[in-house]
C-alpha positions, -999 to +999 in steps of 0.1 A: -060-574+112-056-539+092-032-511+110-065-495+123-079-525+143-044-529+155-040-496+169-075-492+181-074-526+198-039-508+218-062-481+228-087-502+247-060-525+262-036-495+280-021-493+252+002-460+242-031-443+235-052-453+261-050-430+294-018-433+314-030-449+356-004-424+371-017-392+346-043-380+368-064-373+342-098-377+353-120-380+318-108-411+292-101-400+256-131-406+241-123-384+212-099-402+202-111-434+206-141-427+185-118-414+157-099-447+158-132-465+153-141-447+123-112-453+106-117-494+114-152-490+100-144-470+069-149-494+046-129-483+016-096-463+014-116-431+000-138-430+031-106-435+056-087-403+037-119-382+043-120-387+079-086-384+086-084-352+061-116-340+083-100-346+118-071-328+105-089-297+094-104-291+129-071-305+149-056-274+126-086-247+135-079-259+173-046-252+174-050-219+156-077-207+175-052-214+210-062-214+245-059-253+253-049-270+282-025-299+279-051-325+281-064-313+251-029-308+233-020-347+245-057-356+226-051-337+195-015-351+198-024-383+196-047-383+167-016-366+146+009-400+159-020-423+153-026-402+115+012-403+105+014-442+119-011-451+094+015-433+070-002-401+059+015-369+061+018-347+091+029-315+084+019-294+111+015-299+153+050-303+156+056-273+177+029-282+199+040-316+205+075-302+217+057-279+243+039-306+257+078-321+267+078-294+294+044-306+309+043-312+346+019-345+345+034-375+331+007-384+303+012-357+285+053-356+290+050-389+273+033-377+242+053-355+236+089-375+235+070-399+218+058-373+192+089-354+188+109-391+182+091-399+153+082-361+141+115-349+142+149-357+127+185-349+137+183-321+110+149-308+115+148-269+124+125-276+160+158-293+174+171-269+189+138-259+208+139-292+228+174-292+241+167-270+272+138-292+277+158-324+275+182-310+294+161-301+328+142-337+326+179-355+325+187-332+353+153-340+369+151-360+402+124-380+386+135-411+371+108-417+346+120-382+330+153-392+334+142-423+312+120-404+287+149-382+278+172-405+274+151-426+249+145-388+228+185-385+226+189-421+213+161-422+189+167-388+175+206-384+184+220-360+163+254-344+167+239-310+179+219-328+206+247-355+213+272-327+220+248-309+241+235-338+264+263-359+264+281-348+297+244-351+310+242-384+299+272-397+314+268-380+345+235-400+347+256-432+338+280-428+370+258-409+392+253-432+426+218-415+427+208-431+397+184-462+396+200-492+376+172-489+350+181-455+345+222-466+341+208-489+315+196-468+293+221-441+300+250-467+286+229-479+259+224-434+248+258-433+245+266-465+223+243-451+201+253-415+200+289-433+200+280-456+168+266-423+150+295-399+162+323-416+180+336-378+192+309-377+216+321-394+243+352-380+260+386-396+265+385-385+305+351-409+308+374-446+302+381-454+336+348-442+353+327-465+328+351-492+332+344-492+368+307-502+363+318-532+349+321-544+386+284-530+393+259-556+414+231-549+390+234-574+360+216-554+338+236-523+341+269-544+339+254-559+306+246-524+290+277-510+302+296-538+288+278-532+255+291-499+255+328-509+263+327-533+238+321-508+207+349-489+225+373-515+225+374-516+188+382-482+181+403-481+211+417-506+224+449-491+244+421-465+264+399-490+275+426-520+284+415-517+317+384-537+307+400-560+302+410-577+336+376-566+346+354-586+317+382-620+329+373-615+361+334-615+357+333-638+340+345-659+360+328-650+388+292-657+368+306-688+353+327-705+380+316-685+412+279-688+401+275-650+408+248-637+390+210-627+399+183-655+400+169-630+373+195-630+351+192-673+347+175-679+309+172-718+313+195-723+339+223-709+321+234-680+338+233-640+321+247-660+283+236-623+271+263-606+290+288-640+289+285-636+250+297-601+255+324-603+279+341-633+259+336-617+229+354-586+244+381-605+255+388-612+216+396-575+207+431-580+231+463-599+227+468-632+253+474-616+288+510-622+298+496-621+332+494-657+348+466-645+370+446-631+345+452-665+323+442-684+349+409-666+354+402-669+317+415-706+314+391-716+343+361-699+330+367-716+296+375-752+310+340-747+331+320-736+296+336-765+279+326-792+301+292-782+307+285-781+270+295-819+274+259-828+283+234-818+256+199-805+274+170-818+258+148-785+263+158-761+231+162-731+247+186-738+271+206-753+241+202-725+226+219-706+249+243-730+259+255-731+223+254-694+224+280-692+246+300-725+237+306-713+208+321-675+214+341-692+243+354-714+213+361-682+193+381-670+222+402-704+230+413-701+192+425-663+203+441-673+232+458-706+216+472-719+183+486-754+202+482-785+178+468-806+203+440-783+211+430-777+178+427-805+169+400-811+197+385-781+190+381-792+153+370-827+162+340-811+184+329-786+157+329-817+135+296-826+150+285-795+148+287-789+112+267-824+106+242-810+131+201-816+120+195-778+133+206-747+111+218-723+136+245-752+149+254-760+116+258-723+109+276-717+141+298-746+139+313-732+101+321-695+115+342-713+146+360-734+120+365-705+099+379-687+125+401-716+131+411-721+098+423-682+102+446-686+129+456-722+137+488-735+124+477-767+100+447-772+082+455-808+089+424-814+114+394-794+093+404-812+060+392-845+078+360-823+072+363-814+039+332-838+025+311-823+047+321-789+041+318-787+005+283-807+007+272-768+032+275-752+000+241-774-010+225-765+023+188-753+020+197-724+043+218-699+022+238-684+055+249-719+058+260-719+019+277-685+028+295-695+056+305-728+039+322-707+013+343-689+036+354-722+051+365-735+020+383-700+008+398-701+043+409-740+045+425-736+008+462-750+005+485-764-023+472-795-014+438-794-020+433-763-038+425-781-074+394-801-058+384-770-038+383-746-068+366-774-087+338-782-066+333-745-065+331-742-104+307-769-101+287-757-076+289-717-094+266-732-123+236-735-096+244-711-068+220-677-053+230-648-072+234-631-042+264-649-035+279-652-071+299-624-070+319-635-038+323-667-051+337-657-084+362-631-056+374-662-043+377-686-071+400-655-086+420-654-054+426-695-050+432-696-085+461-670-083+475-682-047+480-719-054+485-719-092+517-741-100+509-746-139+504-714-165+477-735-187+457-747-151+453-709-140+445-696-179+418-727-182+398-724-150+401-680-148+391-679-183+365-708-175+350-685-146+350-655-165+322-677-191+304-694-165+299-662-140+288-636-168+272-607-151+287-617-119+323-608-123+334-574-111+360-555-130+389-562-109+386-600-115+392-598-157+419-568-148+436-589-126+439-612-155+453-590-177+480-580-153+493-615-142+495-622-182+511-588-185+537-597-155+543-635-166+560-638-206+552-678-199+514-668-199+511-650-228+512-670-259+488-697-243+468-669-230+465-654-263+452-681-282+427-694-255+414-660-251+409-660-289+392-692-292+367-679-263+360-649-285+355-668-318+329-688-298+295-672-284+307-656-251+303-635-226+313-598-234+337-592-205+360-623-223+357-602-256+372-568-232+402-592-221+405-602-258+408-571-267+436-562-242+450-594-250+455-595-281+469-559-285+495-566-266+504-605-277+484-610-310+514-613-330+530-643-311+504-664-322+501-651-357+517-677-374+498-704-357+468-721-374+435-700-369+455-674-353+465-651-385+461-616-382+425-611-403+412-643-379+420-625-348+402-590-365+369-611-380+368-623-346+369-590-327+345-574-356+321-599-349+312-585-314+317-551-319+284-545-326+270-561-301+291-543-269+284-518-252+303-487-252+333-491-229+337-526-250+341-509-280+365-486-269+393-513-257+387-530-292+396-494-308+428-498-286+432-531-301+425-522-338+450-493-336+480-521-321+471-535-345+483-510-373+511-512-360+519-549-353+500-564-391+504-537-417+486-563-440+452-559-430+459-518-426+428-516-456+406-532-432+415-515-398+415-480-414+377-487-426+367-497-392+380-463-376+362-445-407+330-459-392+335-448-360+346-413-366+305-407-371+298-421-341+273-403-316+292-413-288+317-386-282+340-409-265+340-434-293+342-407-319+371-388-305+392-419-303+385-435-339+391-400-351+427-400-333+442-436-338+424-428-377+451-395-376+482-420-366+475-448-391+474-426-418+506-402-408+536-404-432+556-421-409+551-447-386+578-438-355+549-420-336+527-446-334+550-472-327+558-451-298+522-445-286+519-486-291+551-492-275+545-529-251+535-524-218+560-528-191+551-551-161+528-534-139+543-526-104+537-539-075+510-529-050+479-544-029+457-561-047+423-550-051+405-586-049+415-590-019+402-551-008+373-561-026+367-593+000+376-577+030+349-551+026+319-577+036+327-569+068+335-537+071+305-518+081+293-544+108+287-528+143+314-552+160+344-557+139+357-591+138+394-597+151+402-615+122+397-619+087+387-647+064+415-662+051+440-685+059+472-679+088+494-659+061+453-632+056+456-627+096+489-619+099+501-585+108+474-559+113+439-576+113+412-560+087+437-549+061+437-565+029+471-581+021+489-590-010+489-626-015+521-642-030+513-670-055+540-697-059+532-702-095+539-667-108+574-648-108+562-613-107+544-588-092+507-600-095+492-567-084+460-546-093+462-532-132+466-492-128+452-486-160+458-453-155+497-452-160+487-470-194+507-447-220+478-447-242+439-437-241+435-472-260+441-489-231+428-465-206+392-475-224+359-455-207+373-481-176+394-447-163+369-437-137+364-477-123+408-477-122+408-448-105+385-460-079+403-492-079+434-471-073+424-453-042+407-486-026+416-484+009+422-445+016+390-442+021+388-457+054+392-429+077+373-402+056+342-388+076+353-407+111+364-384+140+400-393+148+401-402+186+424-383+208+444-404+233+429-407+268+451-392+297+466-426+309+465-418+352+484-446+357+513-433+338+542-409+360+525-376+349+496-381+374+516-391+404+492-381+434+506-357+459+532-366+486+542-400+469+579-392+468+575-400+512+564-441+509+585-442+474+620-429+490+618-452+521+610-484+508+642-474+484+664-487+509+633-509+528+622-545+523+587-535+536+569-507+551+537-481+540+540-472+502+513-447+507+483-434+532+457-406+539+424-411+557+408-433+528+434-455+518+467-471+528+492-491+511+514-514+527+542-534+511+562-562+511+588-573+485+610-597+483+641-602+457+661-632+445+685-627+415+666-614+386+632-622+401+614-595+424+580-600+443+559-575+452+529-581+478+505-551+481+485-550+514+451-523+507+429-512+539+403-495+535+408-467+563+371-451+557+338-456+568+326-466+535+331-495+514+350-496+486+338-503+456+354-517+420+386-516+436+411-519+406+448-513+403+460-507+371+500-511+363+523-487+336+556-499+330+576-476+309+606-503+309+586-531+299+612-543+269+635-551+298+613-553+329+587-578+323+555-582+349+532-610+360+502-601+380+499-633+402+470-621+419+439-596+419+427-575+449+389-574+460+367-556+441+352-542+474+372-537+498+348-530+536+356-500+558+386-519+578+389-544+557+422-556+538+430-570+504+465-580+489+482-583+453+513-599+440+528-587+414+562-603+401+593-585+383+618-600+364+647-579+353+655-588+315+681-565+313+693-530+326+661-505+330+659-469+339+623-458+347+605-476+373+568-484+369+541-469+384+504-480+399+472-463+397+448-477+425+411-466+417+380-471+433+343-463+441+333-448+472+300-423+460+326-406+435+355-418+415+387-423+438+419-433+424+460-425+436+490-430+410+521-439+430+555-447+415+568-486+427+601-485+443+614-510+419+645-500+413+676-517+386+700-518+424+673-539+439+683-566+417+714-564+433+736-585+455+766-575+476+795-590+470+834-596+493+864-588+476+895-589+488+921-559+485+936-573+453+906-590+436+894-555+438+919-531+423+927-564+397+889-560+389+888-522+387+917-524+366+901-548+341+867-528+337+889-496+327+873-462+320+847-445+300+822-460+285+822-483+311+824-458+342+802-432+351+813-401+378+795-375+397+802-350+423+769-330+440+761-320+473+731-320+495+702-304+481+695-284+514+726-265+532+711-269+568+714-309+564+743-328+576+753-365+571+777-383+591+800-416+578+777-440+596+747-425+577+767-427+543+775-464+549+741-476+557+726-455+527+756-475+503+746-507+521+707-501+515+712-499+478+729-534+479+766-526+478+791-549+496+814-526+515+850-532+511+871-526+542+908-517+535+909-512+507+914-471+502+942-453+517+914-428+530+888-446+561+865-421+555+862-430+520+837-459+508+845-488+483+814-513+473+815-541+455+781-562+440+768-581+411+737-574+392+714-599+376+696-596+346+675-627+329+690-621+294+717-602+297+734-623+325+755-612+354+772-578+357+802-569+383+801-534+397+826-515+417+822-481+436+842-460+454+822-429+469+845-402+483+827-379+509+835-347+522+814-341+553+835-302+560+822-291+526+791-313+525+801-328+488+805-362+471+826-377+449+812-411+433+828-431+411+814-463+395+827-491+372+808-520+357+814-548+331+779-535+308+784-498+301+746-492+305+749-498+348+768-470+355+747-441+347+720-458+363+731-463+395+747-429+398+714-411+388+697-433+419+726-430+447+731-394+436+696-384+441+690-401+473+719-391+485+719-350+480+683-354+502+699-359+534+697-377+565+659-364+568+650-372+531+661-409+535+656-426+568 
């Protein structure tokens, strides 16, 4: 069916040109379906351009001559978007297509976003005239408006109209007001306005779209998920709140079975959003949280044993697989254990050998992945048959991903066979995929070559066999590792020149010439090596080179002048030639090395053609050149293809391999700190863009600001300081509490272990929605956290939910951590309040005698290992009695000592501090107070010289706060 019949047949079905049911438009568009049936009936292309250059003659007088109502403008509209569908130029109605945006009736509303999607660009000049337009329909109360703007912003999204409609956007994303369909599309606007312009969406926006991860309506939690998703790999830190939330969906859809009757696609249960959320969970490191473990590791054991039973109808396996295999993805993440890899490799076994493509596909990108991060290659090489027979597969994504499974799975071992079977299979494989394969043959070649003659043979042997198909830095990388390695060069030399005396391909006559200007003359004694065999040789494919060739075997001609003064006569004929060359570049140089032959003396050019030093050491370019296959995908992979040692350290960055076989630097040629032009060639420009691989990875990307991080001490909410200073000295009571919200806790401590049990009511008449708590700890080197337990996402008015969280003191910590508690309830709610978790709760009193105590104090001695302070009470009025004093010492876990000072009113406190690393540590205090003056005197001695000023920094400011500011 042509374009025409299609179209009109659209027209009489409802299509997009047929008359909208809710337009009110009484009379059909009859005009226009009687244009689309004489296009269908023209019966040649002449007779098609005459009507349609007709219909646009009089649609031009109508729109000139004015005065028509917006039926008429949606008719006339139409025929233009039918006209420039069929793919003939429109070049005028454009501004009456934008005014037809600010229409009252729907129908022609419609037209007109549809018109100004396809007529206009980000850059076109009408822009700016539909923003205010755009702007009132987002703002609208109608949610088909709301809907029909936000599909104009994503399909034309430019920055001018991104900037201007963003907060509009996103204010439709979290409005309560807003319909679910209309949250859809309002998360999916912004990922694409985010893709194109990742400045767009504000820092201040993370937790707010976080929150609707937690939202009832699948479809909106799929779309906003989408959206965190692409967020999550530019910024991970910002959005780690997702994190929690995407564990604990999923295993509320997965184990829970919570998820819309809907949202089932063959009984298996949302797999679009389960996809997402697992493949999330892959942009973060493991969660040191056991809870959070625990939800992950029960929503993985669940997808792993219902994959057990293989359905027989093939869309529920597809979706089944669909999600087995991400959840596979992430359990290589999470773990690197023997045991379970090698289960893991066992089951992908079968799935490599599966009859269907996409599983057999599948199956090589999981054991790819696992060849990237597990610890032995031991269980995929029982595979290694089966993987090398992919790269034979009918399906070339299969032969793809078979070759990065091989390149990945590469060890000494079996690195020989591997780059064998790949030689073999080079001879008959796509040209698509040639010049990847001859990457990776380089790489292997290089990595796991432990004989000179082995790595000369099969590089050199590549080099013939690819051809075309060999990028530059594969025969420069050559010519660096013989430059770096003296044990190379003679056997390089006279391979190289038996490759050039045969018929080859003319990048092997580029690294003969390099070559053999540099190491000609070690082999110029041996038999078909002399000095007028190696220049026959080069002379017989000079002609045939191109341009850039011939200037590398100039280089080599004027070496050697310098190294075989025999066959001078010869050499200084062949410059003589080229000094009338047309090619400038060619001429200049035969003109110059023709000047330094022939000079007087011969200490300049032997100085100009001085040996070039090893090259030094920097990232090779191969392996920039491989890692850019996947650089411009929309979700960035967490890992690289490679083996363990390629995913080390920071993922995506190429990384210098070291090759056992080779001594020295085997880095990228820099041809441009070559001392001569010779060897600089008409190859300057490629160098120089070889040298700056890699910095261009920022350039033309908006660098993201960090997010304000609430939960950090800089937002504390208002009137913490009340629930943080009693619970101090408190085992349990109210943290914090105004007419929404209040927090009750309980905590418990035993050595260096603390447990903390949050109690949340919701004190409001509304419910509470994507409750979350989110924890900073600013001492988290020496105060580690486990999360043993999540609160409710909604929380009912009255109702009650509870968290543990555990401490453990590593060693001695200053800054206590700090909670943000957020939630949903119409608008965004949240509190930051600072934990009373304090390095004296980790405390324990102690009884020491009279003796054992001055003994002790004796022992610690002085500075550094004593800290003093006198202050006195913030406010005047205040007074403090000796009982008051006493209870405050023994609230911050000091055993009082009786009898010990001369003085009664004076206090002496002994305790011991645990710490899981660091061990035990005695402290001793003596607190002098002066209750006429209203001033203190504390003195305190431990065995680590870090305690002391920590404790008298806590006592000191609870203390000065009086009776009223403590109890």
């Amino acid at each position: 069916m042509s374009v025409s019949a299609k179209m009109a047949a659209a027209s009489g079905k409802g299509g997009l040109f047929s008359r909208s049911s809710n337009s009110g438009d009484v009379p059909t568009m009859r005009g226009l379906v009687s244009f689309i049936a004489d296009l269908r009936n023209a019966r040649a292309r002449e007779l098609e351009e005459k009507r349609i250059n007709k219909e646009l003659a009089n649609i031009r007088q109508k729109f000139r001559d004015g005065s028509l109502n917006g039926y008429q403008k949606k008719k006339y509209v139409c025929k233009l978007l039918y006209i420039y569908i069929l793919g003939w130029n429109v070049d005028f109605g454009h501004l009456e297509a934008v005014n037809l945006i600010s229409a009252t009736k729907y129908s022609e509303k419609q037209i007109g976003y549809l018109a100004v999607t396809l007529f206009l660009h980000e850059q076109h000049e009408l822009i700016h005239l539909v923003v205010n337009s755009i702007r009132k329909d987002l703002m609208d109360h109608n949610e088909l408006n709301n809907c029909l703007a936000l599909h104009a912003i994503a399909n034309v999204g430019g920055k001018e109209l991104g900037e201007a409609l963003s907060s509009e956007v996103h204010r439709l994303l979290i409005s309560p007001a807003s319909k679910a369909f209309v949250k859809k599309k309002a998360a999916l606007t912004l990922l694409r306005l985010y893709r194109k312009y990742p400045g767009i969406v504000q820092n201040e926006w993370a937790e707010r779209m976080i929150s609707l991860m937690d939202d009832p309506d699948m479809g909106v939690a799929l779309s906003v998920t989408s959206l965190i998703t692409a967020l999550v790999q530019d910024n991970a830190e910002q959005y780690k709140g997702s994190y929690v939330k995407a564990a604990n969906r999923l295993k509320r859809i997965v184990v829970d079975n919570e998820c819309a009757e809907g949202y089932y696609y063959y009984k298996v249960p949302c797999p679009w959003i389960l996809v997402k959320l697992l493949k999330l969970l892959q942009y973060y490191p493991p969660p040191e949280d056991s809870h959070v473990q625990n939800l992950v590791r029960e929503a993985l054991r669940k997808i792993m044993d219902s994959a057990l039973e293989m359905p027989k109808n093939v869309q529920q396996n597809n979706a089944q697989n669909a999600v087995l295999f991400e959840a596979i993805n992430l359990v290589i993440h999470l773990d690197t254990e023997p045991d379970l890899m090698v289960t893991i490799s066992t089951r992908l076994g079968k799935f490599i050998a599966s009859r269907e493509t996409n599983v057999r596909y599948l199956g090589l990108e999981a054991m790819t992945h696992l060849a990237a991060r597990g610890e032995t290659l031991d269980p995929i090489k029982k595979h290694q048959a089966i993987i090398i027979g992919s790269l034979r597969d009918r399906d070339i994504s299969v032969r793809r991903q078979g070759l990065d499974l091989l390149y990945s799975m590469c060890d000494q071992t079996n690195a020989q066979a591997i780059v064998g079977e790949l030689l073999r299979y080079l001879q008959s494989a796509d040209y698509a995929i040639r010049e990847e394969m001859v990457l990776k043959i380089a790489i292997l070649t290089e990595k796991y070559a432990t004989d000179v003659q082995w790595y000369v043979d099969i590089t050199l042997r590549l080099i013939a066999m690819a051809g075309d198909h060999v990028s530059d830095e594969v025969w420069q990388r050559v010519i660096q590792i013989v430059t770096n390695n003296e044990e190379l060069q003679v056997y390089a030399a006279q391979t190289i020149l038996a490759y050039v005396k045969a018929d080859c391909h003319e990048t092997l006559v580029k690294i003969g010439g390099y070559l053999l200007g540099e190491f000609g003359h070690l082999i110029a004694d041996s038999k078909g090596c002399s000095p007028i065999e190696q220049f026959m040789a080069m002379s017989a494919k000079m002609r045939g080179c191109s341009s850039s060739t011939r200037a590398i075997l100039l280089s080599c001609y004027v070496k050697f002048v310098n190294l075989f003064p025999e066959i001078k006569p010869q050499l200084l004929q062949a410059f003589g030639a080229y000094t009338h060359s047309l090619d400038s570049e060619l001429q200049q140089r035969a003109c110059e090395y023709l000047v330094l032959a022939t000079m007087p003396t011969d200490d300049l050019l032997r100085t100009v053609c001085d040996e070039m030093p090893p090259y030094p050491e920097r990232t090779s370019a191969l392996l920039s050149r491989l890692h850019q296959k996947h650089s411009t995908t929309s979700d960035k992979r967490t890992w690289v293809v490679g083996g363990k040692d390629a995913n080390q350290g920071e993922i995506g960055l190429a990384r210098q391999n070291s090759t056992a076989g080779f001594k020295r630097s085997q880095t990228m040629p820099a041809q441009g700190e070559h001392k001569t032009s010779a060897t600089n060639g008409t190859n300057g420009a490629a160098s120089l863009s070889s040298d700056l691989a890699g910095l261009d990875l920022n350039v033309g990307t908006n660098k993201v600001l960090s997010a304000p991080n609430f939960a950090s001490a800089a937002h504390l909410s208002p009137d913490w300081e009340i629930g943080y200073n009693r619970l101090l000295l408190r085992s349990e009571g109210v943290l914090y509490e105004d007419q929404q919200i209040q927090v009750g806790l309980r905590t418990e401590y035993r050595g260096q272990l603390g447990c903390l049990i949050f109690y949340f009511t919701n004190r409001s008449s509304f419910p509470m929605n994507s409750f979350t708590t989110t924890l900073d700890n600013r001492s988290s080197d020496n105060l580690k956290t486990d999360v043993k337990g999540l609160p409710d996402t909604v929380i009912q008015p009255e109702g009650q939910s509870q968290q543990t969280i555990m401490f453990d003191c590593k060693n001695v910590f200053t800054d206590p951590p700090t909670i943000r508690i957020s939630w949903l309830a119409g608008a965004m709610q949240g509190i930051t309040l600072q934990l009373p978790v304090s390095l004296h709760k980790y405390m324990e009193g102690a009884e020491l005698s009279s003796e054992d105590f001055f003994k002790r104090w004796k022992q610690i001695g002085s500075a550094p290992r004593e800290a003093q302070s006198i202050f006195g009470l913030v406010n005047k009025s205040r007074t403090m009695d000796l009982a008051f004093v006493k209870k405050v010492v023994a609230g911050f876990k000091w055993g009082i000592v009786e009898g010990v000072d001369p003085n009664g009113k004076n206090i002496v406190g002994a305790t011991v501090l645990h710490t899981s690393e660091g061990g035990k540590f005695g402290c001793l205090l003596r607190l002098e107070p002066n209750f006429d003056t209203q001033m203190f005197r504390i003195t305190i001695r431990a065995t680590d010289e870090a305690v002391p000023p920590v404790l008298i920094k806590a006592m000191e400011g609870r203390l000065s706060q009086g009776i009223e500011g403590m109890m």
